[in-house]
Each structure stands twice: as C-alpha cells, then as structure tokens.
C-alpha positions as CSV (number, residue, x, y, z in Angstrom):
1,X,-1.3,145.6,-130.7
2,X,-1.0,148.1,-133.5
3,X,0.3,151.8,-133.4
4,X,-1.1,153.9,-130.8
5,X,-4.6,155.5,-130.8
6,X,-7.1,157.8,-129.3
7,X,-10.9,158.2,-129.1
8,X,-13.1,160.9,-127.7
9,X,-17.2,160.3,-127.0
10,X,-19.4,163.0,-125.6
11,X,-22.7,160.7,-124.6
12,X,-26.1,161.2,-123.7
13,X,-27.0,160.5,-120.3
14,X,-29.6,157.9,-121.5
15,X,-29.4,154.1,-121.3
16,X,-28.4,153.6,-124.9
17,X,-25.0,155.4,-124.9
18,X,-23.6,152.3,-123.1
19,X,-23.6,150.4,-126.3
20,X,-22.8,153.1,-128.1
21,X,-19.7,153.3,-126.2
22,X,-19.1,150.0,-126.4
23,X,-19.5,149.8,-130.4
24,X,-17.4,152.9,-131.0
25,X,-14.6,152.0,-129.1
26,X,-14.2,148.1,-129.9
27,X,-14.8,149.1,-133.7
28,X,-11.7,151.4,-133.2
29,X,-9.7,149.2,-131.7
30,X,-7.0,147.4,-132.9
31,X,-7.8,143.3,-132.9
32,X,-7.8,142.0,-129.5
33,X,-7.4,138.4,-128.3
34,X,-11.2,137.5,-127.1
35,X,-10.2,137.6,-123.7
36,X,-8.9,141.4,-123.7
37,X,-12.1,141.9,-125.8
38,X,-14.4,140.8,-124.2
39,X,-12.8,142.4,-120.4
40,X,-12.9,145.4,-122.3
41,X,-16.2,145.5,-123.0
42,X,-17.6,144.7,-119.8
43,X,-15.5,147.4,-118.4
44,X,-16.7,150.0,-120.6
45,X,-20.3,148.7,-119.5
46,X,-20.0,148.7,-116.5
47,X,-17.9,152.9,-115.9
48,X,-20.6,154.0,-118.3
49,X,-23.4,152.4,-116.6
50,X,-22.1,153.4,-113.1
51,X,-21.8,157.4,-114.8
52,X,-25.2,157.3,-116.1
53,X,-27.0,155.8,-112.9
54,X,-25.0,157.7,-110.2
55,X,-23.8,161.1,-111.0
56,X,-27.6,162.7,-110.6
57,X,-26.6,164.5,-113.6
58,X,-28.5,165.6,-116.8
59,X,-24.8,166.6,-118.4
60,X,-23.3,164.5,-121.1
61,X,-20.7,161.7,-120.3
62,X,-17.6,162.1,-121.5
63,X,-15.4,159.2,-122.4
64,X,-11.7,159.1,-123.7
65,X,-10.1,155.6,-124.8
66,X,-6.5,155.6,-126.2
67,X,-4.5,152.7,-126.7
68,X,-0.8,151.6,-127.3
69,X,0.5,148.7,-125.4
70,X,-2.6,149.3,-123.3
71,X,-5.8,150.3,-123.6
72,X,-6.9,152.9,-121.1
73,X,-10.8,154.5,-120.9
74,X,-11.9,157.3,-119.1
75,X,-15.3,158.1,-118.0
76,X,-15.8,161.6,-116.8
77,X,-19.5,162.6,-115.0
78,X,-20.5,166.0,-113.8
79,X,-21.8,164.1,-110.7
80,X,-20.6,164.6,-106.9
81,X,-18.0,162.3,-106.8
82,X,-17.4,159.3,-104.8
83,X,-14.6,157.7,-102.9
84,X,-15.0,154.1,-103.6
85,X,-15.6,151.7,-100.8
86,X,-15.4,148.2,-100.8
87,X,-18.9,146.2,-100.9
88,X,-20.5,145.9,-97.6
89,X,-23.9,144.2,-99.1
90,X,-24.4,140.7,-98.5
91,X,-23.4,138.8,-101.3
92,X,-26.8,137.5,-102.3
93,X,-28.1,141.0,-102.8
94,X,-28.1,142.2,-106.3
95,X,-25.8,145.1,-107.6
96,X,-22.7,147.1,-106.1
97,X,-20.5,144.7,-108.0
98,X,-19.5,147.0,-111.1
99,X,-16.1,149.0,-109.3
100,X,-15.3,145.3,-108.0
101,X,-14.9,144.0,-111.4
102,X,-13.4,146.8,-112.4
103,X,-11.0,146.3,-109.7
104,X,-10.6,142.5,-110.4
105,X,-10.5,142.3,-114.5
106,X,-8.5,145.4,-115.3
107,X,-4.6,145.7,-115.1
108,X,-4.9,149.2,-113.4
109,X,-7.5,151.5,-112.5
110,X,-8.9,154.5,-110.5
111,X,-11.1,157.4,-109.7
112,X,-10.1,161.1,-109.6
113,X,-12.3,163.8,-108.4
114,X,-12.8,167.5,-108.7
115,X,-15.1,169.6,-110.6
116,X,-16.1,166.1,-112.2
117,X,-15.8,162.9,-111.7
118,X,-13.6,160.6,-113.4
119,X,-13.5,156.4,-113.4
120,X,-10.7,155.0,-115.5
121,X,-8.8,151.2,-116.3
122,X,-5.9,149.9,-118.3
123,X,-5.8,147.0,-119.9
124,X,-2.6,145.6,-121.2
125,X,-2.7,145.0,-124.9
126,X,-0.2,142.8,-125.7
C-alpha cells in the first residue's frame, strides 16, 4: 500500500449515501488486492447501513477512512448507542448478520459510545 491517507464524509441519512460512501472511499484508496477490496466494501456497507437504519436519527452520518498499512473507517451516528450482542435469531431468519461480518472479515474492530455512536474496522493493507 502507498503513503498514508485520510478521508472525511458528512452523509445524508438516506439510503443512497451507502454507495456514496462506498464510491468515495474505494476511489481514494490506494490499489487493493480484490480480496481487501472487496472486504472493504462490504464493510463500509454494512457500518453505514447499520448507522442509517438504527440510530433513529435525522442527523448526518459522519464517516472517517484513513489508511497506511491499514485501512481503518469510522462511522459516527447521533443515535443511542448500543452494546453489541452476539446474534440470538435463529439462523434461518433474515438480518442481524452485519456486526458479525464485521467481526469475522475485518482485522480489528469496535464500537465506542458517548454523545454519539461510533462503529469502526481495520483492515490490514499489505
């Protein structure tokens, strides 16, 4: 991966930021091998998705991406917060799978919580 990075996105809470977020940041990146690619992408989906459907919040999403020898994203919300529980729904029921994804494709990843709401992952980009 090339010299360090950053990138800052205020987004609409409206369905259509997801792939805005998802073009801006992979269009800043530096090249990725297709399976860091792609893992990022999905990721990105999935902590904007989760921003926009659950914080109850009519505020912009804020998202921060920098990279280095990692990418890391963050996706602050103005919602409640959460603590994140592992899925209890039976495993032919649809959704609740987006933090285990998280949790299985990135390198690292977490939530913080205080006035706002915060989801974040690493990727390693070498």
């Amino acid at each position: 991966m090339t010299p360090g990075g950053r990138l800052d996105l205020t987004l609409a809470p409206e369905p259509a930021s997801v792939a805005q977020a998802r073009r801006a940041i992979l269009n800043a990146l530096p090249e990725l091998d297709a399976e860091r690619e792609n893992t990022v992408r999905l990721l990105i989906s999935e902590l904007v998705t989760n921003a926009l459907r659950h914080s109850d919040s009519t505020e912009p999403v804020e998202l921060h991406a920098s990279w280095n020898s990692m990418v890391r994203v963050e996706v602050t919300d103005r919602g409640d917060g959460f603590t994140p529980v592992p899925r209890a729904k039976p495993l032919e029921e649809a959704g609740g799978y987006g933090l285990l994804l998280v949790g299985e494709l990135a390198d690292r990843w977490g939530v913080e919580t205080d006035s706002c709401t915060t989801v974040w992952f690493e990727v390693n980009g070498a």
